[in-house]
PAGU-357839 format. One record per residue: residue in one letter; x, y, z of N, C-alpha, C in turn. Coordinates in steps of 0.001 Angstrom, whole numbers, plus 500000, padded with zeros to 6 digits. Example, Ala and Ser with C-alpha at 12.3 -4.5 7.8 and 13.67 -1.06 7.14 Angstrom:
! PAGU-357839
A513190494310507800512300495500507800513200496700507800 S512850497750507080513670498940507140512900500030507870 
! end
This chain:
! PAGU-357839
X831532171007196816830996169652196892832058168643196468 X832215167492196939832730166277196877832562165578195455 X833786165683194321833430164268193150832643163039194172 X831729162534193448831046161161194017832204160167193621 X832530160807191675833824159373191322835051159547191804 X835048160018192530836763160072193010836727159027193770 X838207158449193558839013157189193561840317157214193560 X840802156440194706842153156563194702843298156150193640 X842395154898192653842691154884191390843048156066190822 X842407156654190219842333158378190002843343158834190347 X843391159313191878844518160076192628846066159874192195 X845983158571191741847330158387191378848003158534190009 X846984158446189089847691158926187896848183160624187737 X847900161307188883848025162867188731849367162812189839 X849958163755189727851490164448190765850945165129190881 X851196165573192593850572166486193436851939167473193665 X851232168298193814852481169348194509853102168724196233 X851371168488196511851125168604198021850682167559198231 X850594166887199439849646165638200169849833166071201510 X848492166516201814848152166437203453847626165388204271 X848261164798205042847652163530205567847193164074206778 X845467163582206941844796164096208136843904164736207854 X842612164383208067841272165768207911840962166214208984 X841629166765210043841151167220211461840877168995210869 X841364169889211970841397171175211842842866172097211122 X843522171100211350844690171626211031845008171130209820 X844697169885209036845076169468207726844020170505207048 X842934170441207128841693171205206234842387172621206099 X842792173722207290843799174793207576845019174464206203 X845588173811206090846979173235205494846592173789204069 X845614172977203733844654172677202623844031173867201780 X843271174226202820842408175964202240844088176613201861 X844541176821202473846007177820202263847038177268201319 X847084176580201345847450175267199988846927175950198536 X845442175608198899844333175852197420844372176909196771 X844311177931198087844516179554198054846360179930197466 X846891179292197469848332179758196629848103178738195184 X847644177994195022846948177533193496847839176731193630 X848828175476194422849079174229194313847889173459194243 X848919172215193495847823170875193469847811170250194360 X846843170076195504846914169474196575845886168841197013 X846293167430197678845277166827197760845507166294199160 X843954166154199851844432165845201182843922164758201339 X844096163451202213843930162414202582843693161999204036 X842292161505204536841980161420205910841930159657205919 X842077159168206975842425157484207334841031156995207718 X840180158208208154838690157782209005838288159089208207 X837061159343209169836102160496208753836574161884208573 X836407163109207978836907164255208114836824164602209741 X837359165035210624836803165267212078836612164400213149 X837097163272212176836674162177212697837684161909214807 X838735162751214385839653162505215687839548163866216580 X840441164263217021840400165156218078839521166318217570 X839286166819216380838679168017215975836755168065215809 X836599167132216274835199166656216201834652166670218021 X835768167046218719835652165980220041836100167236221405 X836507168610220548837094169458221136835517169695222481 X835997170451223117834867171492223944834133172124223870 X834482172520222008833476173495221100833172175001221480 X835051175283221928835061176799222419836607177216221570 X835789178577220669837465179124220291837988180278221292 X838471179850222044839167180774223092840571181441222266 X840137182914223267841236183833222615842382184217223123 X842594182451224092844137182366224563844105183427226049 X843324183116226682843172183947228099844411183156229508 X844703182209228958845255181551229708846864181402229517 X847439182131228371848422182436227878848900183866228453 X848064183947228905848335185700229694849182185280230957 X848586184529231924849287184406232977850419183882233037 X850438183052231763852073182679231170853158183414230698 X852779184281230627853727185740230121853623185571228673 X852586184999227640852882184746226830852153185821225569 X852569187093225480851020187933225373851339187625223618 X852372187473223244852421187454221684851458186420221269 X851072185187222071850316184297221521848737184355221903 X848839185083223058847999185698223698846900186358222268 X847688187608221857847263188521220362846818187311219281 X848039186338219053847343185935217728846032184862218149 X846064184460219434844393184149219368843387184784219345 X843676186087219897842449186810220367841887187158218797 X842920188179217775842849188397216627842198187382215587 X842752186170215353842543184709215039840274184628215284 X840598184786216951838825184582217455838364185257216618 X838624186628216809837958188056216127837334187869214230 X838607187356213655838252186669212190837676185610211979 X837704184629212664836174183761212790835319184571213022 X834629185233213985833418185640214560833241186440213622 X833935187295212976833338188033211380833079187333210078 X833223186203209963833387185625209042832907184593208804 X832423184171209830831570182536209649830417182633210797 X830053183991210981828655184292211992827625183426211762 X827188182457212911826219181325212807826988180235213260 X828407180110212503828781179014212856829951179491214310 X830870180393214292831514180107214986830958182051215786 X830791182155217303829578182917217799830105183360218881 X829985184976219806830311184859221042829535184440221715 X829538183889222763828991183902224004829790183993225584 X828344184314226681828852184348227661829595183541228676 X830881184205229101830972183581230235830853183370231908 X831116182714232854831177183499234087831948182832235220 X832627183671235391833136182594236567833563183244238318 X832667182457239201831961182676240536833434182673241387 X833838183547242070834572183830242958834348183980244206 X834973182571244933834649182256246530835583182748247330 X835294183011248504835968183471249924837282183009249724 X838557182846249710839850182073249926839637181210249065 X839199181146247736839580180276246561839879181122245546 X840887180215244980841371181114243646840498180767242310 X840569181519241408841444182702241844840372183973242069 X840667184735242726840124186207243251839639187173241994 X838861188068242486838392188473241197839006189545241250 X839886189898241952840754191263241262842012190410240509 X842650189201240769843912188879239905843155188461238521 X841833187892238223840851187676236685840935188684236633 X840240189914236914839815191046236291840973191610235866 X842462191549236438843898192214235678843701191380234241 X843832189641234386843890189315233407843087189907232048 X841684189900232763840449190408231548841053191839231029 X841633192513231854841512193560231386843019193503229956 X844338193206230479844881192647229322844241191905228047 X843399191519228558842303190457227147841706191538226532 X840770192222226879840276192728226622841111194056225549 X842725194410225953843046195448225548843815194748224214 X844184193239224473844683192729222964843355192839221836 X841982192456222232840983192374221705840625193383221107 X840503194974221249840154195809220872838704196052221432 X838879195387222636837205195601223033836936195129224436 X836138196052225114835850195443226824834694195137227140 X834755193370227423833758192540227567834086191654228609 X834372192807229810834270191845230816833655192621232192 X832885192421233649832749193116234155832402192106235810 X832338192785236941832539192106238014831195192689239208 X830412191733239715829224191711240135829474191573241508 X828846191866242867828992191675244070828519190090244143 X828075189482245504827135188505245438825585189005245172 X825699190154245758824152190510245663823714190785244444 X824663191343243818824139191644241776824301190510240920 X824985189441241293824855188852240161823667187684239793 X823875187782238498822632187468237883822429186085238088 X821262185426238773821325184037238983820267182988237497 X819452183868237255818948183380236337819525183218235225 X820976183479235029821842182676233672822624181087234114 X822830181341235498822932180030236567822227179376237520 X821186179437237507819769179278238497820911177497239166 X820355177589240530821003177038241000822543176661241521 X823508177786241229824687178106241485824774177984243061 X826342177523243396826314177074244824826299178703245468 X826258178722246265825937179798247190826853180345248546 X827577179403248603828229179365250229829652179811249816 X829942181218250987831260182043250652831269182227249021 X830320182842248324830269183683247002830413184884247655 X831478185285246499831833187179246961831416187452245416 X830716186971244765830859187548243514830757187201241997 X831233187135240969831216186718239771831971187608238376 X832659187243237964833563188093236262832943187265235545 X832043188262234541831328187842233327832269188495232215 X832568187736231472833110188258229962832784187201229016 X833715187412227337833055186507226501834128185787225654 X834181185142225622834718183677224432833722183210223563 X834364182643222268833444182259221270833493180301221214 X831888180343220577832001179302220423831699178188219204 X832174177346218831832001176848217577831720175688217687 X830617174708216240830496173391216325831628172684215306 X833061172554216477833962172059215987833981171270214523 X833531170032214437833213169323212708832610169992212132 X831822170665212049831292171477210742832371173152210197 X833112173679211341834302174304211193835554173740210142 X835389172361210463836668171632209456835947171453208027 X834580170932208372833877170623206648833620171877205685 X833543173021206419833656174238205914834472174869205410 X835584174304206213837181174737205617837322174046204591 X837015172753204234837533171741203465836672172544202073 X835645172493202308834477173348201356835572174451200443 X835651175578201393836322176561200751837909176223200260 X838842175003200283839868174875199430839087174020198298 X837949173306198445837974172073197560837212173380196530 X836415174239196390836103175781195944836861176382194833 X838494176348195818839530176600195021840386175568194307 X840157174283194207841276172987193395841410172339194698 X841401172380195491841901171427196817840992169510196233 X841412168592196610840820167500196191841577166459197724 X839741166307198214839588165617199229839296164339199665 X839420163151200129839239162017200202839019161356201517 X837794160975202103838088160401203352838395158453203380 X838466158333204512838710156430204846839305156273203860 X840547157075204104841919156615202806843216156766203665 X843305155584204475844671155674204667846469155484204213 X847045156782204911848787156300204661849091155060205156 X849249153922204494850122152741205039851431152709205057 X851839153565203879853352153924203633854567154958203197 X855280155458202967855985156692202545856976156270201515 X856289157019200173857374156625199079858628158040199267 X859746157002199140861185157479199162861499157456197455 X862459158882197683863353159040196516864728159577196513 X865432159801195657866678160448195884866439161971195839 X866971162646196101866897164222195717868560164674196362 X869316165263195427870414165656195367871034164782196799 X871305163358196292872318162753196691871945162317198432 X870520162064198547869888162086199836868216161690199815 X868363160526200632866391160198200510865786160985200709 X864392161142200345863988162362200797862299161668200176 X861541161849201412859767161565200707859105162345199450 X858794160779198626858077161542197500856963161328197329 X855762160844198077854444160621197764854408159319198764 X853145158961199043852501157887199780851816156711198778 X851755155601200049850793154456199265849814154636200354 X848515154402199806847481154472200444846753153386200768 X845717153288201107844656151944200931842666152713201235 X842314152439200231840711152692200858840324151862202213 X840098152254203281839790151481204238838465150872204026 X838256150678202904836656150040203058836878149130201535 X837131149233200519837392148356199290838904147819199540 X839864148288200506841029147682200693841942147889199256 X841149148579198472841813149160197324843509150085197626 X844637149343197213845332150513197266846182151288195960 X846789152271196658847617153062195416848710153550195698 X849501154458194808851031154703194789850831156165194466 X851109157413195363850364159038195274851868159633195154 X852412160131194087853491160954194135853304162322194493 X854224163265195439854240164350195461855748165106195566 X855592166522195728857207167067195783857096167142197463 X855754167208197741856143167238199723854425166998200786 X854844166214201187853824165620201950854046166113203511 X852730166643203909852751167624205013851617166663206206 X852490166358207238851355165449207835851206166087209416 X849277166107209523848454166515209845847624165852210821 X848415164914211391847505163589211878847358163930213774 X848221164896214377847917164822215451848342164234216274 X847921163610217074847906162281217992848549160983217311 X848077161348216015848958159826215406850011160252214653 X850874161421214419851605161809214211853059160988214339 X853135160188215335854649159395215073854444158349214750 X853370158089214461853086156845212859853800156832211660 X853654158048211324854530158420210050855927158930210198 X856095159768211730857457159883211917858363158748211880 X858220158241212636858700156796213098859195156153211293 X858397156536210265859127155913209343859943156299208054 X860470157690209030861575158462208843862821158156209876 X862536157697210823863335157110212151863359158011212812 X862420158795213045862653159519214226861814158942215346 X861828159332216738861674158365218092860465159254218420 X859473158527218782858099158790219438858236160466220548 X857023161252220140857385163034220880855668163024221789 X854707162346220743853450162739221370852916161994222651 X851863162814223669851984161950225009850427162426224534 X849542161526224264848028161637223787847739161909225369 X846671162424225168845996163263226395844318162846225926 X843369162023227185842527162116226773841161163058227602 X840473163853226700839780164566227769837910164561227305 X836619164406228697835887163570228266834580164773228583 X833480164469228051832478165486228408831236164473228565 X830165165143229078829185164353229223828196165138229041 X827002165137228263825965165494228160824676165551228272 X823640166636228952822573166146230079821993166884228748 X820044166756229276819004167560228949819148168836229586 X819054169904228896819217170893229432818307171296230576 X817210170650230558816776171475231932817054170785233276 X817639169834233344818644169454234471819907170499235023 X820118171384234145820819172452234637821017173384233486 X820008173889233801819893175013232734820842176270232885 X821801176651232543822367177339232316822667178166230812 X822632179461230729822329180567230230823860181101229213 X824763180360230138826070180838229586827177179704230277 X828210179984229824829496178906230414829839179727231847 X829644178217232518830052179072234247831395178262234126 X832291178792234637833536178060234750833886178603236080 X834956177123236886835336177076237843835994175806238230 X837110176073239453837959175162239571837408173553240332 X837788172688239692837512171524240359838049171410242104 X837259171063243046837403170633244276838509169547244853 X838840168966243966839879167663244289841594168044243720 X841280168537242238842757168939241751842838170277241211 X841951171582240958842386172708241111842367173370239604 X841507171948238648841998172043236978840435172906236920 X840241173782235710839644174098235367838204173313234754 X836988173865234925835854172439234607834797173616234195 X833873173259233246833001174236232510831755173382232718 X830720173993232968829270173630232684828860174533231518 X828229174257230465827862175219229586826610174734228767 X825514175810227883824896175078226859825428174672225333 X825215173852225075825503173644223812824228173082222617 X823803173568221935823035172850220960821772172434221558 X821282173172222682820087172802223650820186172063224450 X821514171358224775821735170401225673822802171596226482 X822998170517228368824175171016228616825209170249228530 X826504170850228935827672169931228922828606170186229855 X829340169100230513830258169306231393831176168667231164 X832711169419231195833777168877230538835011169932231176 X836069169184231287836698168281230650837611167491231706 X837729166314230727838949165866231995840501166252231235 X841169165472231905842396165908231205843779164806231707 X843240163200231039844199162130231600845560161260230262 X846264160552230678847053159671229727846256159367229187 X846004158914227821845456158074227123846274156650226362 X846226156109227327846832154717226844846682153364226344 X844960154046225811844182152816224571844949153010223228 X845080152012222496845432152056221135844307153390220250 X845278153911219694844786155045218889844000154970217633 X843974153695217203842838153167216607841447152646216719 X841133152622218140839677152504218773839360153908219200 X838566153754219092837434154933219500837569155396220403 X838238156264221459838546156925222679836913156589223132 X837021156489224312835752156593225378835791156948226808 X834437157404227691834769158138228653834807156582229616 X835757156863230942836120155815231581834662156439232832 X834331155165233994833885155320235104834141156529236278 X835398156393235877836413157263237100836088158883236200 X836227159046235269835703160445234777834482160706235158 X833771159952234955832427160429234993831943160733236309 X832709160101237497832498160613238530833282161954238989 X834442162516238410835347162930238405834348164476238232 X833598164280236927832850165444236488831549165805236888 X831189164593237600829660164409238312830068165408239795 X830776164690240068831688165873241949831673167021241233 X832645167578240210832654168986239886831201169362239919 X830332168908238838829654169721238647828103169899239786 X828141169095240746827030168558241596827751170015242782 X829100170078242753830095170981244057829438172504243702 X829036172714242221828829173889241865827534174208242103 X826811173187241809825370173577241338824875172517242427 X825156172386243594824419171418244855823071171106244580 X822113171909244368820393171548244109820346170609242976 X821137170617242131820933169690240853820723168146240950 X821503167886242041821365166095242152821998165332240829 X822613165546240171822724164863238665823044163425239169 X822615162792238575823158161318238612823184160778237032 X823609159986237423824172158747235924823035159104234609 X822022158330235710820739158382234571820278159379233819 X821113160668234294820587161874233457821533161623232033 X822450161582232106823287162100231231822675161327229905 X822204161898228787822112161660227319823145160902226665 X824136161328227128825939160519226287826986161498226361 X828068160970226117829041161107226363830001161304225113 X831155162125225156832122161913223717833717162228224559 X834618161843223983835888161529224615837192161962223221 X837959162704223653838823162876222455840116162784222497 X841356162860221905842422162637222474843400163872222011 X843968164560222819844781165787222520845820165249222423 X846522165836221225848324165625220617849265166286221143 X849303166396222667850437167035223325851799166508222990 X852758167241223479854132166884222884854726167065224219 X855127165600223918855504165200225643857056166226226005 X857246166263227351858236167252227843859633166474228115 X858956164771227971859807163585228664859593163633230442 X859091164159230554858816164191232038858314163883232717 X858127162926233694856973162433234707855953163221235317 X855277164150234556854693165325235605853133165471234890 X852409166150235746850800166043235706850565166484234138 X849530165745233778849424165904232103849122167548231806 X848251167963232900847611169225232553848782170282232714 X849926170245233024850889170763233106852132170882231823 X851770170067231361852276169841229650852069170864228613 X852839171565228254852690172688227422851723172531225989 X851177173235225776850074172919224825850307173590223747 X851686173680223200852055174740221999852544173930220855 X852319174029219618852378173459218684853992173047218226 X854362171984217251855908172335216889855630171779215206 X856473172253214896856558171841213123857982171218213092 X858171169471212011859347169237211656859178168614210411 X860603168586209990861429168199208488861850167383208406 X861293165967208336861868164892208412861887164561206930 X863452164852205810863502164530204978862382164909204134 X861656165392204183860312165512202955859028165312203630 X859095164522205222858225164512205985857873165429206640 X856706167218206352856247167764207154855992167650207978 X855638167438209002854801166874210637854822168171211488 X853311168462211810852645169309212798851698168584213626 X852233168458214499851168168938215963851383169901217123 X850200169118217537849674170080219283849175171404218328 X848876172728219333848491173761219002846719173975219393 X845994175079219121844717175495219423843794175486218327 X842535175147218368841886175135217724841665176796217176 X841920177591217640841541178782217277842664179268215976 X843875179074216569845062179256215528845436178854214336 X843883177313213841844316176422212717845476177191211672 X844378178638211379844930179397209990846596179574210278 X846952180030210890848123180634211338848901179575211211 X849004178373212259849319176614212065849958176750210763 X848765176263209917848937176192208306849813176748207806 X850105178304207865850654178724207208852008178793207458 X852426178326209029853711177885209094853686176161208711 X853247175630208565853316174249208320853826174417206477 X853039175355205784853398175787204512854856176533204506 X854803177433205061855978177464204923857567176500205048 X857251175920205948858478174954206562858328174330204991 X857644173860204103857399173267203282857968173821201720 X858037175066202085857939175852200766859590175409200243 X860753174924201007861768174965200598861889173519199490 X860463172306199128860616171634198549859641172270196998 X858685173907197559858126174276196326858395175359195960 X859523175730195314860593176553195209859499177672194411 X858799177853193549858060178779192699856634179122193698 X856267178732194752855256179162195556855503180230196316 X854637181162196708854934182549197683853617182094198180 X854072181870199747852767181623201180852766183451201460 X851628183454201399850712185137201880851822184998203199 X851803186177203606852558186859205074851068186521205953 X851391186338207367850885185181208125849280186814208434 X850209188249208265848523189077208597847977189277207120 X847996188167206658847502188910205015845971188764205746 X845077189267205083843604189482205305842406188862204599 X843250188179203610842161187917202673841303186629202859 X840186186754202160838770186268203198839363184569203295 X838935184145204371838922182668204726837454182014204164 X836505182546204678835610181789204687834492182887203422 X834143182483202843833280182968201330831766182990202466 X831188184025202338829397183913202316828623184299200916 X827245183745200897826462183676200141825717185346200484 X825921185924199352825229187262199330824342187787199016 X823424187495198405822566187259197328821516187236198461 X820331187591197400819019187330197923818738185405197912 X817999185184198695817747183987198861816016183634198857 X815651183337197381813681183361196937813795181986197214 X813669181697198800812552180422198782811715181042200644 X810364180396199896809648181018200721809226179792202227 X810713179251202188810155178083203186811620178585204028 X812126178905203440813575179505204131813457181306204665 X812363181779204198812290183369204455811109183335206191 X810371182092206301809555181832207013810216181012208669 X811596180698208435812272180361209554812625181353210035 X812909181142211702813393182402212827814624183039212371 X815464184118212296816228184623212410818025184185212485 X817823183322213605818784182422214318818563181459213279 X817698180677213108818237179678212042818686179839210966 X818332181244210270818598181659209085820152181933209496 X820726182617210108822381182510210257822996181770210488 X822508180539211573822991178940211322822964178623210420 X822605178686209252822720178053208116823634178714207191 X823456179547206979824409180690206518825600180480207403 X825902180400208614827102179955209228827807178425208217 X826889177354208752827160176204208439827659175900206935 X826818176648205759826751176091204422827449177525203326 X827663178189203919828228179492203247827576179725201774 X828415179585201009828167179645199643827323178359199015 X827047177273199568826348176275199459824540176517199707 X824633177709200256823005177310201036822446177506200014 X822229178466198608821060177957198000821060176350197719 X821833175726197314821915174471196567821566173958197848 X821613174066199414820934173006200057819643173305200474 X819132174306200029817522174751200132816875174253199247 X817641174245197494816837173644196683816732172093196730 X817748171112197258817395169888197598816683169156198771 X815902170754199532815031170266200559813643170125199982 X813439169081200601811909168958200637811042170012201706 X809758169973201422809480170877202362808981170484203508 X808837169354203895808612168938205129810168168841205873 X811302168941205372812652169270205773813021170368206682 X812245171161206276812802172482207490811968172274208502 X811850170903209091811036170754210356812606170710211399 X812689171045212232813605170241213241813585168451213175 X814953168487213519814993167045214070814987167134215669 X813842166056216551813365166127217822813322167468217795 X814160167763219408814145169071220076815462169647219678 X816584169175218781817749170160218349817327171107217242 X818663172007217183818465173019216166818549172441214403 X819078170995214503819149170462213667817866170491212684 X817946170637211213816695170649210145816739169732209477 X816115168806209173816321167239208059817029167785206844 X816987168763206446817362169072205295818764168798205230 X819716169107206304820729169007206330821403167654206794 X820354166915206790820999165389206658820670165424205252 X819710165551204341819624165395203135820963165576202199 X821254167217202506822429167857201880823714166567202240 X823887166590203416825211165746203713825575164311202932 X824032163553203072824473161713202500824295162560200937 X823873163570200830824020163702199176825414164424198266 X825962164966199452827032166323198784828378166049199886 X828553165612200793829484165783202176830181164121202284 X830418163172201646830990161715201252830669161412202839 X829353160976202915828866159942204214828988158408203616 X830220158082204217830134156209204207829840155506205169 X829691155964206524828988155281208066827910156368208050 X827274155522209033826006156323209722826633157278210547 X827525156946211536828551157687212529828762159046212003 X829047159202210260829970160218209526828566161122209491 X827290160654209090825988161546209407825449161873210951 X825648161125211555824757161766213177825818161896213806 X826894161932214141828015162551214864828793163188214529 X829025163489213177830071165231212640829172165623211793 X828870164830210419827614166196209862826460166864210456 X826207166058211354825366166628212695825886166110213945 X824888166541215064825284166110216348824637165479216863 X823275165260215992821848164736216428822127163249216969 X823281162097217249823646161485217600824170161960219265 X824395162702219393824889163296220963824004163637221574 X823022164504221053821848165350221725820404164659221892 X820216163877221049819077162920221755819240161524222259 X818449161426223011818568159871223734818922158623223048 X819762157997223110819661156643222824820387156811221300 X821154158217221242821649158115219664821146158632218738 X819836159169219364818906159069217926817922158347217271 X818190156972218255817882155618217215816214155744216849 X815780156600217220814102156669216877813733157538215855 X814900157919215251814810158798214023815097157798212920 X815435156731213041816314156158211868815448155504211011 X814133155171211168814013154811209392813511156083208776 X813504157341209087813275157932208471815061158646207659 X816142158519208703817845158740208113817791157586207122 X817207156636207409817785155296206349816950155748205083 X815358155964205137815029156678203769816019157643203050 X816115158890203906816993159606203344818213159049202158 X819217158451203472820123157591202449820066156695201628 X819258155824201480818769155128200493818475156026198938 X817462156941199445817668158611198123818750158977197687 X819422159329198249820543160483197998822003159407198250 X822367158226198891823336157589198866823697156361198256 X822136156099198438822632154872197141822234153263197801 X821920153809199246822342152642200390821236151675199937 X821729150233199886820692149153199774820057148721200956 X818968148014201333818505147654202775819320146819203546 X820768145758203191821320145289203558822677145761203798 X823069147083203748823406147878203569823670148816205167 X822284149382205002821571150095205811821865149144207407 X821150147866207259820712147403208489822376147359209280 X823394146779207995825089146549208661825341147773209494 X824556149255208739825044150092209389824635150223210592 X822961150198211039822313150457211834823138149627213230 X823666148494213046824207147070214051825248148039214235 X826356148419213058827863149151213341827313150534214190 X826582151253213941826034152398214509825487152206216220 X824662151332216121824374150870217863825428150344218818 X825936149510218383827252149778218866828914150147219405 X828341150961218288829742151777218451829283153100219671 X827776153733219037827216154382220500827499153878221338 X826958152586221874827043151936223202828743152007223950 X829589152018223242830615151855223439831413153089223759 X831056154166223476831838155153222933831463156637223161 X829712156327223453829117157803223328828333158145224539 X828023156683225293827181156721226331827987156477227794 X827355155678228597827663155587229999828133154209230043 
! end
C-alpha cells in the first residue's frame, strides 16, 4: 500500500541509491528488481501509474511468435519462457487464451508456413498448443459469423492475456512490499549535475507535484529513465539528439454481442497486409490495432483519429460480413503511443524494429521500445547498465527464478468471498495478491455486487480511492479499473454512487468531486469515444 503522507518534501531529505523516472511497465520492472537487491529506490511517474503506453497496450502477452520468422529464436525463448512465468504466477491476472487464425485460398499466410512456425513455438514453449482444422471442422461457434468465402481452414493455438494497468500496479505492489517508494503526478522538470572523477555526470532530479506545483531537489548515485515515448525529454538534456519515432496504435470497443467471439481471431487486413485482431476482452469485444506516426504533442492524451476507425471498421466488417458494425455500436475507444526507435528512415512504421535499446548518458540510464512480456528481463538489463554507478550491488543473473509476484496462501474466512464463482475468486487473487484479505475486509457487503455487466466488483473501487493514490477520476475508471471503457457513456451512470465512495475513503469534498466529474466527461469525450 501507498504512504497517504508521502511528499515530495519528504523525498528529498533522503539520498536514493536509485530514481526511476516513469510508472509504465518497464519503470515498475526497474523498481521490483531494484527493491529485490535492497537499494533505496524510489520511482517517480509525471501522470498516473499506466497512465501512457502500458495502460493502452492490446492486453496480450505474446510469446514472441513473430520473432520466429525473423530468425530471431533467442528472443523468440525469452518471451515464450517470460509468458510461461507470468501465467504461473499471477493466474487471474495474466491467463491463456485462445487463438485462431482463418486461412483463405491464395492469402497469406497458408496454414502449412503458420503451422512450421507453431510448431517452433510450441517446441521453445515446452508444450503443443496448436492444431489445424479443414473448413468443414472448424469450430464456428467460437466465431459465429466468420467470413466464409475461399476458407480452407483455421490454426488454433494459444497466447496469454493480461489487464495491462493492473500488471504494472501489481508490480509496483510487490517492490513497494520490499522498500521500493512510489509517487505519482510528480514530474522530472530537471537533471541535477555533479562532478564525479573530473566529469559531469547526473546526480538526482528536481521535480514538481503536478497538482500543488510543489517542487523539490531528489539526489541520487543513478537515475534510470523509464519514460518511453518521452524518453528524449530527458535525453536531450544530456545533449544527445532525438532516437524515438512514437507510433500511435488505436482499438475500439463494441458490446459483445455485436460480435461475439469466443477467442482472438486474427487476420490480415484487406488494404495493407498488417495484422488486425477481433477478440473478447472483459465482456466486451475489441478490435485493434492500427499502427500510424503519432505527431500530436506527447502531452495530450493520444486519441483515435476518423481515418482509423474506418480503417478497423473495413477490417473487421471484411471478416465477419453479417455483422454490419457501424459507428453507433462502438462503446469507446482508447489510443496509445508505442516508443519505437526510429531507424532514420523513411519507411512504413510497421516495419520499424520493435526491439528495445539501453543508454549511458553520463549518469542518465534511458530504456526504451521492447515487449510487454519481457518487462522483467528489460529491468534487469536496465540494472545492470547501471550497476557501474552502484559498485556494492550484485543484479540476480537474468534466469534467476525467484518469485516475482507473492500470492496470498492462506485460508480466506469471509463468507461473502467463499460464495462468489470460481473465476472471480482467481481474478482477485490475480489482481490483489497478497492484498486480498485487506481488500475483502474493507468491503462492504453490498460490494461484491458487479459493477453493470463487467467483471468489475465495487469493492475494488473501494480498495483503490482508499489504498492505490487515486487523484483523478480517470486514475479510478480507466487503470484501477476499466469500468470507464466497458460501459456506455464512461460509466457516467454509476457516478454518484464512485463519488460516495470517494468522498469515504479519499477525502473528496463536493466541489471537489463535481471539478472532477466536468475533467472526467471530457476528457472521455475527447479521448475514449468516437
Amino acid at each position: 500500500m501507498i504512504d497517504p503522507n508521502l511528499t515530495i518534501s519528504a523525498l528529498q531529505k533522503q539520498e536514493w541509491d536509485l530514481i526511476v523516472v516513469g510508472g509504465g511497465i518497464t519503470g515498475a520492472g526497474i523498481l521490483r528488481e531494484a527493491a529485490r537487491c535492497d537499494l533505496k529506490a524510489l520511482l517517480v511517474e509525471q501522470r498516473d501509474y499506466a497512465w501512457g503506453t502500458s495502460s493502452r497496450s492490446s492486453k496480450m502477452v505474446h510469446g514472441g511468435l513473430r520473432y520466429i520468422a525473423q530468425g530471431q529464436i533467442k528472443v523468440t525463448r525469452e518471451s515464450v519462457l517470460e509468458r510461461e512465468r507470468l501465467v504461473k504466477e499471477a493466474p487471474g491476472l495474466v491467463n491463456f487464451g485462445g487463438f485462431t487464425m482463418p486461412h483463405y485460398k491464395g492469402k497469406f499466410p497458408g496454414p502449412l508456413a503458420f503451422g512450421a512456425l507453431l510448431t517452433v513455438y510450441d517446441f521453445l514453449a515446452g508444450r503443443k498448443d496448436h492444431s489445424f482444422s479443414n473448413s468443414i471442422h472448424v469450430d464456428h461457434s467460437l466465431m459465429p459469423g466468420l467470413r466464409q468465402e475461399g476458407l480452407q481452414g483455421a490454426t488454433s493455438f494459444q497466447d496469454a492475456f493480461v489487464d495491462d494497468a493492473r500488471l504494472v500496479l501489481r508490480t509496483l505492489d510487490e517492490a513497494r512490499i520490499d522498500g521500493g517508494v512510489t509517487t505519482n503526478y510528480c514530474k522530472v522538470v530537471e537533471l541535477l549535475k555533479g562532478n564525479a572523477k573530473g566529469r559531469e555526470q547526473v546526480s538526482g532530479v528536481i521535480v514538481e507535484d503536478s497538482l500543488s506545483k510543489e517542487r523539490a531537489r531528489i539526489k541520487a548515485k543513478v537515475v534510470i529513465s523509464a519514460t518511453g515515448a518521452w524518453s528524449d525529454i530527458l535525453r536531450e538534456k544530456t545533449g544527445q539528439k532525438p532516437v524515438v519515432r512514437p507510433l500511435r496504435g488505436s482499438h475500439l470497443v463494441l458490446p459483445f454481442w455485436r460480435v461475439p467471439v469466443a477467442q482472438v481471431c486474427c487476420f490480415m487486413h484487406p488494404d495493407d497486409g498488417r495484422p488486425v485482431y477481433v477478440y473478447p476482452w472483459e465482456g466486451s469485444t475489441v478490435i485493434g490495432t492500427t499502427d500510424l506516426d503519432h505527431p500530436a504533442s506527447l502531452n495530450d492524451e493520444p486519441a483515435i483519429t476518423s481515418g482509423e476507425i474506418d480503417y478497423l471498421l473495413k477490417a473487421a466488417n471484411g471478416e465477419f460480413p453479417s455483422a454490419h458494425i457501424q459507428r453507433d455500436d462502438i462503446t469507446s475507444t482508447w489510443s496509445g503511443v508505442r516508443p519505437v526507435i526510429s531507424s532514420g528512415k523513411n519507411i512504413d512504421p510497421s516495419k520499424e524494429n520493435r526491439e528495445h535499446a539501453i543508454w549511458d548518458d553520463s549518469g542518465l540510464i534511458s530504456v526504451c521500445g521492447g515487449k510487454l512480456t519481457t518487462f522483467r528481463l528489460i529491468a534487469r538489463q536496465a540494472l545492470a547498465k547501471a550497476a557501474r554507478y552502484l559498485p556494492d550491488v550484485v543484479i540476480p543473473a537474468a534466469e534467476d527464478q525467484s518469485t516475482l509476484f507473492r500470492r496470498y496462501t492462506g485460508g480466506i474466512i469471509d463468507e461473502r468471498f467463499a460464495a462468489l464463482e470460481t473465476g472471480q475468486k482467481t481474478r482477485l487473487h490475480g489482481r490483489f495478491g497478497v492484498h486480498l484479505p485487506a481488500v475483502l475486509n474493507l468491503a462492504k457487503d453490498s460490494e461484491f455486487e458487479r459493477v453493470g455487466a463487467t467483471d468489475y466488483l465495487w469493492l475494488e473501487l473501494r480498495w483503490a480511492a482508499r489504498n492505490e493514490q487515486v487523484r483523478h477520476l480517470d486514475d479510478l475508471l480507466l487503470r484501477r479499473t476499466r469500468i470507464g471503457n466497458l460501459l456506455p457513456a464512461g460509466a457516467t451512470e454509476y457516478l454518484d454512487r464512485v463519488g460516495q465512495i470517494l468522498s469515504e475513503e479519499a477525502g473528496w469534498s463536493e466541489q471537489h468531486w463535481q471539478n472532477e466529474v466536468a475533467r472526467y466527461r471530457k476528457l472521455w469525450r475527447t479521448a475514449y469515444s468516437i
